[in-house]
Each structure stands twice: as C-alpha cells, then as structure tokens.
PyMOL Python script that loads the backbone (N, CA, C, O; Angstrom):
from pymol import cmd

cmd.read_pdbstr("""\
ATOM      1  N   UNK A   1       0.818  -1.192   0.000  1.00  0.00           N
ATOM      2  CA  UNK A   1       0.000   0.000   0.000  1.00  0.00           C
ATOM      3  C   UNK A   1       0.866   1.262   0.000  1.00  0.00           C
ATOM      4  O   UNK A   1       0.557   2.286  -0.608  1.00  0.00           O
ATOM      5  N   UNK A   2       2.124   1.087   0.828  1.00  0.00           N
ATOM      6  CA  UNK A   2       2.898   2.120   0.798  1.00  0.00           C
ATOM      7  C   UNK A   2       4.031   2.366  -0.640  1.00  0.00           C
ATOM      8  O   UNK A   2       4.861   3.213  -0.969  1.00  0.00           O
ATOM      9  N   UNK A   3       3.704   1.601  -0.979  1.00  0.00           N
ATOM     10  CA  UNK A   3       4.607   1.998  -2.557  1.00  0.00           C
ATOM     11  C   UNK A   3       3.635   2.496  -3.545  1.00  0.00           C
ATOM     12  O   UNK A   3       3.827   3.374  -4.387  1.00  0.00           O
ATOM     13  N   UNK A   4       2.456   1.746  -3.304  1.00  0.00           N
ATOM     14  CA  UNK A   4       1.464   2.631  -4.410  1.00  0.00           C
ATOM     15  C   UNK A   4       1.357   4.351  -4.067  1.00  0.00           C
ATOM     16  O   UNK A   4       1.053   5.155  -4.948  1.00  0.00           O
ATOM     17  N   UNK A   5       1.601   4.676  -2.924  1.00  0.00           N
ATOM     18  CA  UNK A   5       1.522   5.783  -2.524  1.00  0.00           C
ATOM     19  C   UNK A   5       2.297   6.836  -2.806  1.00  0.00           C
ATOM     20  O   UNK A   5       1.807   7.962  -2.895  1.00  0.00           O
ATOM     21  N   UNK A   6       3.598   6.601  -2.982  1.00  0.00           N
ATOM     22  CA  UNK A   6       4.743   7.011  -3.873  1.00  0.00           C
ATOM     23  C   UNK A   6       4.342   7.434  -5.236  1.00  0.00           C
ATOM     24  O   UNK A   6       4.512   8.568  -5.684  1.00  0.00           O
ATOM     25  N   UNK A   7       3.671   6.210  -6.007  1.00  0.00           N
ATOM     26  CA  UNK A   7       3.769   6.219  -7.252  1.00  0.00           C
ATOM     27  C   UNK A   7       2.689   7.037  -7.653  1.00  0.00           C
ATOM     28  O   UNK A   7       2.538   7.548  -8.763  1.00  0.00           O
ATOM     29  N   UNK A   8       1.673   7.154  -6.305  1.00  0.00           N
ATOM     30  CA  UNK A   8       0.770   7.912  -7.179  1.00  0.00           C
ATOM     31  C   UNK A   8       1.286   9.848  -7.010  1.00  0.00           C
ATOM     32  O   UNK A   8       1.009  10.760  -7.788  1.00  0.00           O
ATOM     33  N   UNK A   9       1.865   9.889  -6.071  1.00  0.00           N
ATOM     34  CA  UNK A   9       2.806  11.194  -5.833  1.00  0.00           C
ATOM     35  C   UNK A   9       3.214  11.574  -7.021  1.00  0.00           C
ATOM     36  O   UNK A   9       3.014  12.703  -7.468  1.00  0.00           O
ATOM     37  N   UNK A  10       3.947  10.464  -7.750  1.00  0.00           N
ATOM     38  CA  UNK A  10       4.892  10.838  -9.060  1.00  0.00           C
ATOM     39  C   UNK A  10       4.336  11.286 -10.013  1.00  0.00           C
ATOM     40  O   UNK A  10       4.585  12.217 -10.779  1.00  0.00           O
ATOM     41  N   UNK A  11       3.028  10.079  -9.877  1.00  0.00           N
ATOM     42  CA  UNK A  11       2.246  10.970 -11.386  1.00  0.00           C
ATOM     43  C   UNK A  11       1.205  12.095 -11.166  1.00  0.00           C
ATOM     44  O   UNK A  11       0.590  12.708 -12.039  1.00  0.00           O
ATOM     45  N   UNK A  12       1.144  12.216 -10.058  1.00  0.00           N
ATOM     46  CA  UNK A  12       0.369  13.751 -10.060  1.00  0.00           C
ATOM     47  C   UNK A  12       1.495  14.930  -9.968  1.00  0.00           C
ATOM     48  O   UNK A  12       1.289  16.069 -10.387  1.00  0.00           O
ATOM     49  N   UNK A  13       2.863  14.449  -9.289  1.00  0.00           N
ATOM     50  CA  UNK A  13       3.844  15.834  -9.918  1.00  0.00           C
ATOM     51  C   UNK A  13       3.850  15.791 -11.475  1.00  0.00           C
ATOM     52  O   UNK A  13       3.811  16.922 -11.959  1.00  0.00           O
ATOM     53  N   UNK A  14       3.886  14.847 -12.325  1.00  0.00           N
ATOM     54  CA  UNK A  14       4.212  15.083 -13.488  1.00  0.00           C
ATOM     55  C   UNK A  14       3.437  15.076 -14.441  1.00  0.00           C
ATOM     56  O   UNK A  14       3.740  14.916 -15.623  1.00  0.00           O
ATOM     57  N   UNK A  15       1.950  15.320 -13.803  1.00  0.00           N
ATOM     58  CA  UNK A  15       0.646  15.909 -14.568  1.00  0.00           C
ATOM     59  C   UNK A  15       1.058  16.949 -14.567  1.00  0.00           C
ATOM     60  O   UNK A  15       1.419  17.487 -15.614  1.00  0.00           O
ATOM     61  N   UNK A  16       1.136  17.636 -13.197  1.00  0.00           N
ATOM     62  CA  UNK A  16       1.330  18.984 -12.665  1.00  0.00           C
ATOM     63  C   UNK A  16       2.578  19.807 -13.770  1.00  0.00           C
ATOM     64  O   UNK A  16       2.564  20.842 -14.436  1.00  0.00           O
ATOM     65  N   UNK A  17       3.561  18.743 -13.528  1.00  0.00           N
ATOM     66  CA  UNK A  17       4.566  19.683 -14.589  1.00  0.00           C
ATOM     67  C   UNK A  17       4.285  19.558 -16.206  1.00  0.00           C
ATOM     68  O   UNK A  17       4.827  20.305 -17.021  1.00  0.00           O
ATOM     69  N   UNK A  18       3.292  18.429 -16.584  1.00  0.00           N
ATOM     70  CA  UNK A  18       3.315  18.736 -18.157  1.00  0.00           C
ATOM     71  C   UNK A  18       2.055  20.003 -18.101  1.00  0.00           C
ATOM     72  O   UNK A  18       2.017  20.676 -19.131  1.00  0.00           O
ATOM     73  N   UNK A  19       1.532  20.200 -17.543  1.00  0.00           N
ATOM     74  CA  UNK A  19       0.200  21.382 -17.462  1.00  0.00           C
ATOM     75  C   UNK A  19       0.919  22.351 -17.639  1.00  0.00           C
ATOM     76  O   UNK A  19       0.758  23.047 -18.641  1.00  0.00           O
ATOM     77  N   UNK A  20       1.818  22.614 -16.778  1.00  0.00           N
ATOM     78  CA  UNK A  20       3.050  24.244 -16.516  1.00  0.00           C
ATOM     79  C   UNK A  20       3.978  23.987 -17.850  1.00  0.00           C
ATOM     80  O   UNK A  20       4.261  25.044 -18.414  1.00  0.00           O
ATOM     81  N   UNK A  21       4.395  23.065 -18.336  1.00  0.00           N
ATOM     82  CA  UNK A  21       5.185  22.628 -19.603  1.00  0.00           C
ATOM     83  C   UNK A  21       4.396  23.344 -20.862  1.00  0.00           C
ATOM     84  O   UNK A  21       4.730  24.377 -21.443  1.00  0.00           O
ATOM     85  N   UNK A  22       3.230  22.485 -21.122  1.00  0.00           N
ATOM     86  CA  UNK A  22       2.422  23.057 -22.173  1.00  0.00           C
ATOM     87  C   UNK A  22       1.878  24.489 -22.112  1.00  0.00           C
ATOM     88  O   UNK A  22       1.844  25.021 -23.222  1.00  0.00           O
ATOM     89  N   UNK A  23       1.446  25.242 -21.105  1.00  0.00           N
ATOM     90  CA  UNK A  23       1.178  26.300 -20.661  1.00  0.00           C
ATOM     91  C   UNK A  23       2.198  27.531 -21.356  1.00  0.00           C
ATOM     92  O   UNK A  23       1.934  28.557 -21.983  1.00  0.00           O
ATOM     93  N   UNK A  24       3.633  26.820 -20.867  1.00  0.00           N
ATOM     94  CA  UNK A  24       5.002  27.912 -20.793  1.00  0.00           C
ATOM     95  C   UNK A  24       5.046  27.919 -22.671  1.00  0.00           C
ATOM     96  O   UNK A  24       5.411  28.892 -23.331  1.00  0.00           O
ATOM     97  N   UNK A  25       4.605  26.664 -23.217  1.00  0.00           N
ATOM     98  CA  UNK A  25       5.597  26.437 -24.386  1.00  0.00           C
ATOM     99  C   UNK A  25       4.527  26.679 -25.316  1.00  0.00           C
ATOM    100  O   UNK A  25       4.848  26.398 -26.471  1.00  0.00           O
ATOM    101  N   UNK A  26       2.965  27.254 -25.126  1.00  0.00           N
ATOM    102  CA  UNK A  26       1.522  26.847 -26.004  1.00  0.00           C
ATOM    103  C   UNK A  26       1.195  28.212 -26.012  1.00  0.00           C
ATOM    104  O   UNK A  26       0.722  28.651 -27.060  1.00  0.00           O
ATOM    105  N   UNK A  27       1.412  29.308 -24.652  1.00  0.00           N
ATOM    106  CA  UNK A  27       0.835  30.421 -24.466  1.00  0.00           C
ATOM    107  C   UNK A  27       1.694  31.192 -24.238  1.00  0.00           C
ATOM    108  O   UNK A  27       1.565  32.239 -24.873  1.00  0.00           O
ATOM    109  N   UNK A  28       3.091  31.113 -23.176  1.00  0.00           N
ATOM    110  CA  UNK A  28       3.522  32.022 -22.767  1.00  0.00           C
ATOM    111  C   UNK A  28       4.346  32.537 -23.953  1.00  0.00           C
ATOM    112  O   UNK A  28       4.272  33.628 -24.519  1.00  0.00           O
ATOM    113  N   UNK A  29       5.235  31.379 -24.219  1.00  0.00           N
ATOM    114  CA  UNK A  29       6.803  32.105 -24.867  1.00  0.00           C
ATOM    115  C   UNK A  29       6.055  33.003 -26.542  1.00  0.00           C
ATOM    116  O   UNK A  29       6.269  34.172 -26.863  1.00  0.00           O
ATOM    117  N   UNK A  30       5.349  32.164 -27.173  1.00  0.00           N
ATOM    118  CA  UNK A  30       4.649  32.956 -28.259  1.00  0.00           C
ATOM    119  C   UNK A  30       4.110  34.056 -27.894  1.00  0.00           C
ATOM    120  O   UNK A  30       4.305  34.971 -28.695  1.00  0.00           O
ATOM    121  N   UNK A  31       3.073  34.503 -26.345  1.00  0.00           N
ATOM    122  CA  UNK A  31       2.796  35.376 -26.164  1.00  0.00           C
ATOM    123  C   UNK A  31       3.779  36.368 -26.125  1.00  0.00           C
ATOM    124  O   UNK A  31       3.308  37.456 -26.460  1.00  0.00           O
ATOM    125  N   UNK A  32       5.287  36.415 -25.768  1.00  0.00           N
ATOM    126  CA  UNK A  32       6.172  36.905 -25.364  1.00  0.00           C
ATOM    127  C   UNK A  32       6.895  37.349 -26.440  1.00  0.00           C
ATOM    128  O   UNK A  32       7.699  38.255 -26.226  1.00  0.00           O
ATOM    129  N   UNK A  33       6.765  36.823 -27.774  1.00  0.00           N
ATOM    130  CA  UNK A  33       7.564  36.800 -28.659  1.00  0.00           C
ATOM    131  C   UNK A  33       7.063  37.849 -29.659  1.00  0.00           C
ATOM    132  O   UNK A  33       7.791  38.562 -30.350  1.00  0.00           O
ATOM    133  N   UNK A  34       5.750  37.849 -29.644  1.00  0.00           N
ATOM    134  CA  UNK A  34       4.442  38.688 -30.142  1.00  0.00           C
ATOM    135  C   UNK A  34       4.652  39.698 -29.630  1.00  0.00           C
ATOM    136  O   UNK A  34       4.444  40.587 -30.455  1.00  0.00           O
ATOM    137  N   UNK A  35       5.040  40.198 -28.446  1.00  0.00           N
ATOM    138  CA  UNK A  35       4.685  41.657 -27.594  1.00  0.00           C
ATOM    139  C   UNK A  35       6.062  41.966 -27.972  1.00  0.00           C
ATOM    140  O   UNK A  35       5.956  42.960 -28.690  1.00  0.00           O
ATOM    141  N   UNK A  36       7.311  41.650 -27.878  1.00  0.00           N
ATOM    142  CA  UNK A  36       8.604  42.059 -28.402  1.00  0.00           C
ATOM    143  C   UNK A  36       8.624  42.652 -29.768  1.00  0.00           C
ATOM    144  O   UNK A  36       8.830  43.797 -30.171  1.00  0.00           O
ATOM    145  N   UNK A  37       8.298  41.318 -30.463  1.00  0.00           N
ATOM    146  CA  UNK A  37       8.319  42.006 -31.921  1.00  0.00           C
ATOM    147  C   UNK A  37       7.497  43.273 -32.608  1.00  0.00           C
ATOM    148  O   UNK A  37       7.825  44.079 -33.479  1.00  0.00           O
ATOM    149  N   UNK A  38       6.078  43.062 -31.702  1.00  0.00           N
ATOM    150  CA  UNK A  38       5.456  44.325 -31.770  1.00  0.00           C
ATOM    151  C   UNK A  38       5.349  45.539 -31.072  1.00  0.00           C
ATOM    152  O   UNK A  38       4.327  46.216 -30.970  1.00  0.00           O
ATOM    153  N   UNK A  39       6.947  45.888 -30.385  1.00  0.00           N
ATOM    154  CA  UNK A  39       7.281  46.788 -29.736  1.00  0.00           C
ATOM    155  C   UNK A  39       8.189  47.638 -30.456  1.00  0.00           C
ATOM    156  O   UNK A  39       8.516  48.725 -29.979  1.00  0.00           O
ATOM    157  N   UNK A  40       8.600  47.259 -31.497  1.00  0.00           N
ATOM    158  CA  UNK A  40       9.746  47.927 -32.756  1.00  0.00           C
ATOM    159  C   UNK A  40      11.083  48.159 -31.795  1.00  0.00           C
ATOM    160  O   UNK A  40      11.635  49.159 -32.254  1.00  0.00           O
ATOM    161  N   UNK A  41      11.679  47.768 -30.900  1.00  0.00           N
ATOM    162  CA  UNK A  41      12.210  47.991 -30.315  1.00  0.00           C
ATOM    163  C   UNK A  41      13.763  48.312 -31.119  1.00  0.00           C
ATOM    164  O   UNK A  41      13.724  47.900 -32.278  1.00  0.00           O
ATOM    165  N   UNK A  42      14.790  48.804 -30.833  1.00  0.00           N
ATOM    166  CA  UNK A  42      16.030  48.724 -31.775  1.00  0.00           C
ATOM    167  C   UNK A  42      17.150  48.751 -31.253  1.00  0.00           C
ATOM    168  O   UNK A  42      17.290  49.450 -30.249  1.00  0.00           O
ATOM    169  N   UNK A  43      18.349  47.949 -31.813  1.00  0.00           N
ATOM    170  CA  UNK A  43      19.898  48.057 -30.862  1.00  0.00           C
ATOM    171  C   UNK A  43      20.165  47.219 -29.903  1.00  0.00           C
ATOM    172  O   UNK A  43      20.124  46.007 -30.117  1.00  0.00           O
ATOM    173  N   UNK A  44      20.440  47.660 -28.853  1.00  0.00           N
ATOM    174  CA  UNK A  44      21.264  46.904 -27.592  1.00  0.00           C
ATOM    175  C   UNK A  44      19.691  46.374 -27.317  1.00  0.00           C
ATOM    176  O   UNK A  44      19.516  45.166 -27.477  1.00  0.00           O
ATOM    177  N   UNK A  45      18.455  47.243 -26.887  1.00  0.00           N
ATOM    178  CA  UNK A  45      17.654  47.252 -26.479  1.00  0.00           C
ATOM    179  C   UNK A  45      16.982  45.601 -26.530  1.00  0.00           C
ATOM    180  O   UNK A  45      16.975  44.765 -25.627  1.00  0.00           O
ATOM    181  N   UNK A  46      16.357  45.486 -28.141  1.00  0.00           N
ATOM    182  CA  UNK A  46      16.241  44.708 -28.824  1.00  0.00           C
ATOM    183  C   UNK A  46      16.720  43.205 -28.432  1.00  0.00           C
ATOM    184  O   UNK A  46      16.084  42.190 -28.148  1.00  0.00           O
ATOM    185  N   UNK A  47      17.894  43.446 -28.521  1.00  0.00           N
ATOM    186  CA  UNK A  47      18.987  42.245 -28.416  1.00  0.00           C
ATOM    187  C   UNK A  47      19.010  42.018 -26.864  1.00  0.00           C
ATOM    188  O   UNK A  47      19.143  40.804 -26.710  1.00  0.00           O
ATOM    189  N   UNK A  48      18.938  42.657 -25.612  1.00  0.00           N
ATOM    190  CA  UNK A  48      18.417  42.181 -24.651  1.00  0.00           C
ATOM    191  C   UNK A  48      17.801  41.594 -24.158  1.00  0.00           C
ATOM    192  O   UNK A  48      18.113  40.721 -23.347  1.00  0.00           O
ATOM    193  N   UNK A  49      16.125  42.085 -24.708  1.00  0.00           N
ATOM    194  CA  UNK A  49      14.938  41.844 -24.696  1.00  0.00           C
ATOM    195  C   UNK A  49      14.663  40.518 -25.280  1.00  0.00           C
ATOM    196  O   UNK A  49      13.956  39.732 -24.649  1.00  0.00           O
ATOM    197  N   UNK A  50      15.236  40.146 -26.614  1.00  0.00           N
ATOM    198  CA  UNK A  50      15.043  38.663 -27.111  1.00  0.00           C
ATOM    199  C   UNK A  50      15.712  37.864 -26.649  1.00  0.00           C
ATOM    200  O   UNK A  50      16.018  36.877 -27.319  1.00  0.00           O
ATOM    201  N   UNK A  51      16.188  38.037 -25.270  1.00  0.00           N
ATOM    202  CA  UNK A  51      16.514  36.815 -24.527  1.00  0.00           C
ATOM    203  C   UNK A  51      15.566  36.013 -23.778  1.00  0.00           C
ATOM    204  O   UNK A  51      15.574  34.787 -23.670  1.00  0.00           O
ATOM    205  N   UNK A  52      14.438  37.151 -23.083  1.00  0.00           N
ATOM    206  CA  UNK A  52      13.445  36.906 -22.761  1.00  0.00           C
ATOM    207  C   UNK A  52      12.361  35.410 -22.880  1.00  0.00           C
ATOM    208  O   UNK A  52      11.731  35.196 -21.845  1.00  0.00           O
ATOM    209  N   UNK A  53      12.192  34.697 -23.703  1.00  0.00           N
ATOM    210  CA  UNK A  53      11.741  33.481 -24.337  1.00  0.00           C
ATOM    211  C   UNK A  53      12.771  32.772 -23.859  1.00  0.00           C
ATOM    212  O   UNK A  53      12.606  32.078 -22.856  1.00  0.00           O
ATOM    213  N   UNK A  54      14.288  32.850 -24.655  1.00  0.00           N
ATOM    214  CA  UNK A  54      15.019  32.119 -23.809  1.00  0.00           C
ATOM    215  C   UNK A  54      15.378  31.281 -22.431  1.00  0.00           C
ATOM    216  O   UNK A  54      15.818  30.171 -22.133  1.00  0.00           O
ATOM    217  N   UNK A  55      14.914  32.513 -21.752  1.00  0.00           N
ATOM    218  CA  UNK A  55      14.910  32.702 -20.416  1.00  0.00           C
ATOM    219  C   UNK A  55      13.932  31.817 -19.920  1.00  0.00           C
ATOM    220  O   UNK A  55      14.394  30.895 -19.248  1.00  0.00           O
ATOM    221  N   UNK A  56      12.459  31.842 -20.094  1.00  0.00           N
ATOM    222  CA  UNK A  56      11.268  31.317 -19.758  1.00  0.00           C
ATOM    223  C   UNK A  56      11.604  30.216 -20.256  1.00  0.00           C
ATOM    224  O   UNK A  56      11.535  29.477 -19.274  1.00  0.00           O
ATOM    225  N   UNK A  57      12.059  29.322 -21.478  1.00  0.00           N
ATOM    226  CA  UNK A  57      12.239  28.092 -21.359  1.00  0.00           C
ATOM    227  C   UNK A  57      13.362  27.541 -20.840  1.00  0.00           C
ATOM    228  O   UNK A  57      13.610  26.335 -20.851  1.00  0.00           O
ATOM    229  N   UNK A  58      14.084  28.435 -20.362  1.00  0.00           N
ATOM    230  CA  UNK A  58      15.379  27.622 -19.459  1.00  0.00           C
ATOM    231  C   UNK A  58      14.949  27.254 -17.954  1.00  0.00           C
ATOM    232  O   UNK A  58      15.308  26.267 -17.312  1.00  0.00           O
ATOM    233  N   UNK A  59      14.145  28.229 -17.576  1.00  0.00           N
ATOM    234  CA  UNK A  59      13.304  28.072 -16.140  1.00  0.00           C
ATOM    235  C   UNK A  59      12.184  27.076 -16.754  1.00  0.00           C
ATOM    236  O   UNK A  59      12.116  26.020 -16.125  1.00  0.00           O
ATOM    237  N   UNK A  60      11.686  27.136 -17.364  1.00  0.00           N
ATOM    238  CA  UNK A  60      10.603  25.960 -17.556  1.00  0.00           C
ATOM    239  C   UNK A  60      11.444  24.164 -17.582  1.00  0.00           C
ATOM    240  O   UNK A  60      11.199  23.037 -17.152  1.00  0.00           O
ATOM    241  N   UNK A  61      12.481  24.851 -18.356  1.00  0.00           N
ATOM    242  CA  UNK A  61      13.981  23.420 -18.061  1.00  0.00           C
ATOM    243  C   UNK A  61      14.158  22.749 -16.327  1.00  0.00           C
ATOM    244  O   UNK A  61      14.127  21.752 -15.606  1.00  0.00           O
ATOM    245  N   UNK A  62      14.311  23.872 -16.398  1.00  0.00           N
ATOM    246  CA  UNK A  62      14.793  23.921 -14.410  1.00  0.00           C
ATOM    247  C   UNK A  62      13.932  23.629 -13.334  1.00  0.00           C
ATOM    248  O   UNK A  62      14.071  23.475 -12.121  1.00  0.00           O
ATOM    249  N   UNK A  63      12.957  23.597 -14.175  1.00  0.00           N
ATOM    250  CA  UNK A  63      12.048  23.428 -13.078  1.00  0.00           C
ATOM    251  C   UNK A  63      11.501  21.810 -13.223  1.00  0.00           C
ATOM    252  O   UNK A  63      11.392  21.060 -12.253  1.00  0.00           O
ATOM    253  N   UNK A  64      11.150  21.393 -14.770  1.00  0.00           N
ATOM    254  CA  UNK A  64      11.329  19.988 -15.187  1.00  0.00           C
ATOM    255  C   UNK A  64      12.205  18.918 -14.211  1.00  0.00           C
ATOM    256  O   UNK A  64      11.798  17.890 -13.669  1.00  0.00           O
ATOM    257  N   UNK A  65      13.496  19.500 -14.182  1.00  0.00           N
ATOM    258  CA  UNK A  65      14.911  18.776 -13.704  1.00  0.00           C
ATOM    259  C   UNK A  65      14.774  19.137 -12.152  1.00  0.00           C
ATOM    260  O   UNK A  65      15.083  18.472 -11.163  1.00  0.00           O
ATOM    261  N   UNK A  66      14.282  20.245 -12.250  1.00  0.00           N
ATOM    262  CA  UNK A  66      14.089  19.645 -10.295  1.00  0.00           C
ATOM    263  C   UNK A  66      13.098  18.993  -9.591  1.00  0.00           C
ATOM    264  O   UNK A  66      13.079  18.495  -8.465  1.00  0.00           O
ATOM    265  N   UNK A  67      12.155  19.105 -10.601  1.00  0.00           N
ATOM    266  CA  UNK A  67      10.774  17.792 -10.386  1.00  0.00           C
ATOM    267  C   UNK A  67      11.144  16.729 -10.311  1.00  0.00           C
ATOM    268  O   UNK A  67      11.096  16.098  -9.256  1.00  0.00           O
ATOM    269  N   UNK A  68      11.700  16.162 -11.628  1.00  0.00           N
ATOM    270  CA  UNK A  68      12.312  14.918 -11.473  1.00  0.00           C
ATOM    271  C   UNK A  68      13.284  14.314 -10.669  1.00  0.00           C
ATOM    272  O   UNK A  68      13.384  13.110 -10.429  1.00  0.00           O
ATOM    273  N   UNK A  69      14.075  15.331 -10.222  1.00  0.00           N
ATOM    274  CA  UNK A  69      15.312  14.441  -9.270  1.00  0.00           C
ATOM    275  C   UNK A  69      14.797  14.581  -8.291  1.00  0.00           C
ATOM    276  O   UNK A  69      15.290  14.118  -7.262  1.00  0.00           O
TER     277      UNK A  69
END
""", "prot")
cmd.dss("prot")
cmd.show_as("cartoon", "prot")
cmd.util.cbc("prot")
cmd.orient("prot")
C-alpha cells in the first residue's frame, strides 16, 4: 500500500509539470515573442529583450529537472 503511494505522488507531480510545460511552451513564450516584436524595439535594447523566451524556457527546463530528481 505504501509503494502505491509514492507512485501515485509521481504521477500527479508530473501531470502537474506537463500542465506548466504546455502552458510555458503553447501560451507564454509565443505570447512573449508577439509583444517584443510588436514593440519595434532597436539596438542593444532589442537584443536584450530577445533573450526573454530564452529565459522562460530555461526556467521551464529547471524546473522539469528539479521535479524529477
């Protein structure tokens, strides 16, 4: 009984993280990518700013990899 209990732990964290997965990768980063580009932004500015997406899927990474271990 006590191992099923575990296992069911596991798969409700990793419902939990494909929900926040699809979420980050379906709505956010496109949303993000949309508001940049339609900001005309130019220069250093620009090139800052499109790290942004980057960013959100490296934390969406990080957060994957600390679920799992």
């Amino acid at each position: 009984m006590q191992a099923n209990k575990g296992f069911t732990q596991y798969v409700q964290a990793f419902i939990g993280l494909m929900v926040v997965t699809i979420i980050a990768v379906s709505v956010t980063i496109p949303t993000v990518i949309t508001a940049i580009s339609d900001a005309g932004l130019t220069g250093t500015t620009e090139t800052v700013v499109e790290i942004v997406p980057l960013m959100i899927a490296v934390a969406v990474l990080m957060l994957v990899v600390s679920v799992i271990r």
